[in-house]
Biotite code that builds the C-alpha atoms (Angstrom):
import biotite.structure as struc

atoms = struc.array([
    struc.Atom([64.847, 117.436, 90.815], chain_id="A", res_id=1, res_name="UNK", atom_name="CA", element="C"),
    struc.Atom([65.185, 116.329, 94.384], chain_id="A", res_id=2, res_name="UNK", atom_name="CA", element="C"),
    struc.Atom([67.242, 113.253, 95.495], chain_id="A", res_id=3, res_name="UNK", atom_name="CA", element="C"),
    struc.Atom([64.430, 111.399, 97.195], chain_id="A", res_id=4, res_name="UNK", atom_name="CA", element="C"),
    struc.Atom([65.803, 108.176, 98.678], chain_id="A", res_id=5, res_name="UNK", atom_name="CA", element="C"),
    struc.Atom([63.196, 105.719, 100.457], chain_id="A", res_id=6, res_name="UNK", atom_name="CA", element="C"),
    struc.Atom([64.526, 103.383, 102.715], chain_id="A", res_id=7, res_name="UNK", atom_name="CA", element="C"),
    struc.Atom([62.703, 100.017, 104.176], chain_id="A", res_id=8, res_name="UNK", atom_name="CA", element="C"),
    struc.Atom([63.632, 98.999, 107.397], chain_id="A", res_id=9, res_name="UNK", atom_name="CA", element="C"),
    struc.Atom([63.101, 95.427, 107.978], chain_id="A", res_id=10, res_name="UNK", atom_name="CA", element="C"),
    struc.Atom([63.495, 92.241, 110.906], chain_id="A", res_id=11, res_name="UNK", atom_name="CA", element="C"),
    struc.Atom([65.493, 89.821, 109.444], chain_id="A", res_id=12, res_name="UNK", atom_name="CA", element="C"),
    struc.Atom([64.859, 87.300, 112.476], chain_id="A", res_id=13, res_name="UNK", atom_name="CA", element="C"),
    struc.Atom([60.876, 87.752, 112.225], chain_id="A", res_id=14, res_name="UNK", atom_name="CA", element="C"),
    struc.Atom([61.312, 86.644, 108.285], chain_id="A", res_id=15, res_name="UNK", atom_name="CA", element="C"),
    struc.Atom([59.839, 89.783, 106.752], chain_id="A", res_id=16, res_name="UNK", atom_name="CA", element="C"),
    struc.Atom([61.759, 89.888, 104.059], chain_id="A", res_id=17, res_name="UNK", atom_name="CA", element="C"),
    struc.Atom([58.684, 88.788, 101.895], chain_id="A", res_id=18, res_name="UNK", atom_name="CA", element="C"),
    struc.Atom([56.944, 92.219, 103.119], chain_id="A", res_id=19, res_name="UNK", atom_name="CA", element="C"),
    struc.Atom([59.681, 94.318, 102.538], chain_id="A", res_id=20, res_name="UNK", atom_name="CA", element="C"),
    struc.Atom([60.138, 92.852, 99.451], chain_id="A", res_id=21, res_name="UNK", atom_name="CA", element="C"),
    struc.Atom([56.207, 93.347, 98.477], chain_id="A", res_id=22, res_name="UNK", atom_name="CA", element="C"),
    struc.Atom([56.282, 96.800, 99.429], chain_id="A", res_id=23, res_name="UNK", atom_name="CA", element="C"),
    struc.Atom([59.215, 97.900, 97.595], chain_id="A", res_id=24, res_name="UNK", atom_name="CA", element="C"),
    struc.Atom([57.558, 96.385, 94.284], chain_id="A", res_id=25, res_name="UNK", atom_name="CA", element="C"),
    struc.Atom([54.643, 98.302, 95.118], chain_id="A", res_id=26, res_name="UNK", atom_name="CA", element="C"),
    struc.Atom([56.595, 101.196, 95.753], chain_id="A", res_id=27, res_name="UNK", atom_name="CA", element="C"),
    struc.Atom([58.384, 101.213, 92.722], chain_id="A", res_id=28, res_name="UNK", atom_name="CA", element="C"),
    struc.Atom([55.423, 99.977, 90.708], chain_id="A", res_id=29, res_name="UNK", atom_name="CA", element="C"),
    struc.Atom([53.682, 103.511, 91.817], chain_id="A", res_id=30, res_name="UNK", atom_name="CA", element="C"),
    struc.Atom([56.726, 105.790, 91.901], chain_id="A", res_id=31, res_name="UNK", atom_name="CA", element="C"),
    struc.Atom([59.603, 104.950, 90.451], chain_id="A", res_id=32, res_name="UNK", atom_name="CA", element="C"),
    struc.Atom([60.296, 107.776, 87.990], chain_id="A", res_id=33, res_name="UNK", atom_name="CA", element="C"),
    struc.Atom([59.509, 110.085, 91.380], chain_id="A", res_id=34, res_name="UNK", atom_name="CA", element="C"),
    struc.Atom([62.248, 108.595, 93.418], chain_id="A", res_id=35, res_name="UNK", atom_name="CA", element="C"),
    struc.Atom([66.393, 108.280, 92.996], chain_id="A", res_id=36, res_name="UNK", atom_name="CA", element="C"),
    struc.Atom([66.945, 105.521, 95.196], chain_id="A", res_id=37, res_name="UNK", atom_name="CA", element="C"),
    struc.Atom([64.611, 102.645, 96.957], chain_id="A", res_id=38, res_name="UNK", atom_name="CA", element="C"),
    struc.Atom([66.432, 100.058, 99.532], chain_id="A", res_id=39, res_name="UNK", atom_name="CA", element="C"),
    struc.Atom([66.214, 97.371, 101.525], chain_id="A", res_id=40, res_name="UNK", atom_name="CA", element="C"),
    struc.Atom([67.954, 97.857, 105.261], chain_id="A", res_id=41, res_name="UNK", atom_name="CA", element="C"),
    struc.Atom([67.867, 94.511, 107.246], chain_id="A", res_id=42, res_name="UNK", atom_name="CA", element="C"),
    struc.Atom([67.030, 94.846, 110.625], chain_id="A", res_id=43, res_name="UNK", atom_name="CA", element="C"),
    struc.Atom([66.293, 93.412, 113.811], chain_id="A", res_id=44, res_name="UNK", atom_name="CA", element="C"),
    struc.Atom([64.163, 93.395, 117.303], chain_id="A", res_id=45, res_name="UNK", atom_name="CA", element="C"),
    struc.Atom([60.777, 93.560, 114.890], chain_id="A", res_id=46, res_name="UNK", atom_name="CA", element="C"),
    struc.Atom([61.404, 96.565, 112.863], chain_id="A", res_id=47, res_name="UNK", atom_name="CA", element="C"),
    struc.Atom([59.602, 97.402, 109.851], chain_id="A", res_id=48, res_name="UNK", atom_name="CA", element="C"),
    struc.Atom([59.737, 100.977, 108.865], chain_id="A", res_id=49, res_name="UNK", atom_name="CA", element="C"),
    struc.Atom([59.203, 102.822, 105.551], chain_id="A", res_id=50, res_name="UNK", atom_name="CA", element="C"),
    struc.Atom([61.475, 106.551, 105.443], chain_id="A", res_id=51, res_name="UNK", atom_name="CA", element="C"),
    struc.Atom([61.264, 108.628, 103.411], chain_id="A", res_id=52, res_name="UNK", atom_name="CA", element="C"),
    struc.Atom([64.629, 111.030, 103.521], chain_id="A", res_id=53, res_name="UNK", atom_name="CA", element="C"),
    struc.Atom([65.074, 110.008, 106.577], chain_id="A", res_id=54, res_name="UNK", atom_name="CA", element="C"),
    struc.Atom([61.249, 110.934, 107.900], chain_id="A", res_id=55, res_name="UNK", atom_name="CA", element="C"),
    struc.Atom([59.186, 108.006, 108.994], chain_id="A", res_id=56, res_name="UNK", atom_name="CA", element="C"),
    struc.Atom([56.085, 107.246, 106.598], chain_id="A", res_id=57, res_name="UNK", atom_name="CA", element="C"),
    struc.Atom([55.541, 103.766, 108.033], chain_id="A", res_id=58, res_name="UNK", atom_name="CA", element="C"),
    struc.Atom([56.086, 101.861, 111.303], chain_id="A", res_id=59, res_name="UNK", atom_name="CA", element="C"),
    struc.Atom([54.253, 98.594, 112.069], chain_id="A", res_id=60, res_name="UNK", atom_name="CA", element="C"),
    struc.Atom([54.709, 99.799, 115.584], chain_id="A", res_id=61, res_name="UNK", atom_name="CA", element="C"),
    struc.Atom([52.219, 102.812, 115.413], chain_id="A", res_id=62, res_name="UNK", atom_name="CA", element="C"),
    struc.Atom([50.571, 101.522, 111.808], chain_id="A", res_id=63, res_name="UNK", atom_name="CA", element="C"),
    struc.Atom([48.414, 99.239, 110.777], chain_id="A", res_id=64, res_name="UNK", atom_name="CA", element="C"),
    struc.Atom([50.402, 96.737, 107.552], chain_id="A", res_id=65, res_name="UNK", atom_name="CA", element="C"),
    struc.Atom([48.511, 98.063, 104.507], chain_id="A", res_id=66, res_name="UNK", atom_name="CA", element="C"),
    struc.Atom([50.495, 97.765, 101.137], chain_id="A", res_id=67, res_name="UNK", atom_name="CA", element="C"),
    struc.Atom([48.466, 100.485, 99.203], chain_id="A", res_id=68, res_name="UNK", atom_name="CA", element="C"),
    struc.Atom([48.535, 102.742, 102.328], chain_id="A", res_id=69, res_name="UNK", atom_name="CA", element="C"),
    struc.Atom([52.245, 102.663, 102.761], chain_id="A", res_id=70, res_name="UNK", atom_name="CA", element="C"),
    struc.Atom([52.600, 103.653, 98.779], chain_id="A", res_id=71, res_name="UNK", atom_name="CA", element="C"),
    struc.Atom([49.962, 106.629, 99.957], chain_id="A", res_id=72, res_name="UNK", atom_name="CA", element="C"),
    struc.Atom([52.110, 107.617, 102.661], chain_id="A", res_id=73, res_name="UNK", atom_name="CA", element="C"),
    struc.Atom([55.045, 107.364, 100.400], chain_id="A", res_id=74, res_name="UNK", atom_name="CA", element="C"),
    struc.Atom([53.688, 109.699, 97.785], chain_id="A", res_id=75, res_name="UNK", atom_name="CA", element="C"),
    struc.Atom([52.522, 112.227, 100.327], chain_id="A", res_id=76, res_name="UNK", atom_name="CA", element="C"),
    struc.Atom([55.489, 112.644, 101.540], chain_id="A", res_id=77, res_name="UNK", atom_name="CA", element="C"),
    struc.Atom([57.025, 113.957, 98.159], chain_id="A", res_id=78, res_name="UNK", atom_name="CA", element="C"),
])
């Protein structure tokens, strides 16, 4: 099995916390017995960005916030 590590980028300043936290749950909810390691990375400057190895699934920058997509993207990745 492959060491797939997700990683969730988020601003600390802009108080998303409560997103990162959400998506995480959902993450894990979905794929936990898929992935070796899911964390939280705080941030700044209005970052929130979902990785997966290191490849961006997610960024709020270029993507539109969608829970359920972000879990999609996740799982397509693997």
């Amino acid at each position: 099995m492959s060491n797939v590590e997700v990683e969730i980028e988020y601003c600390v300043p802009c108080g998303f916390l409560d997103r990162a936290l959400a998506v995480e749950r959902a993450i894990l909810n979905g794929l936990e017995g898929e992935l070796d390691k899911v964390s939280l990375v705080m941030g700044s400057h209005g970052v929130f960005r979902v990785t997966v190895d290191g490849e961006a699934v997610y960024d709020k920058d270029e993507d539109d916030y969608d829970v359920d997509d972000i879990v999609r993207a996740v799982r397509a990745s693997l």
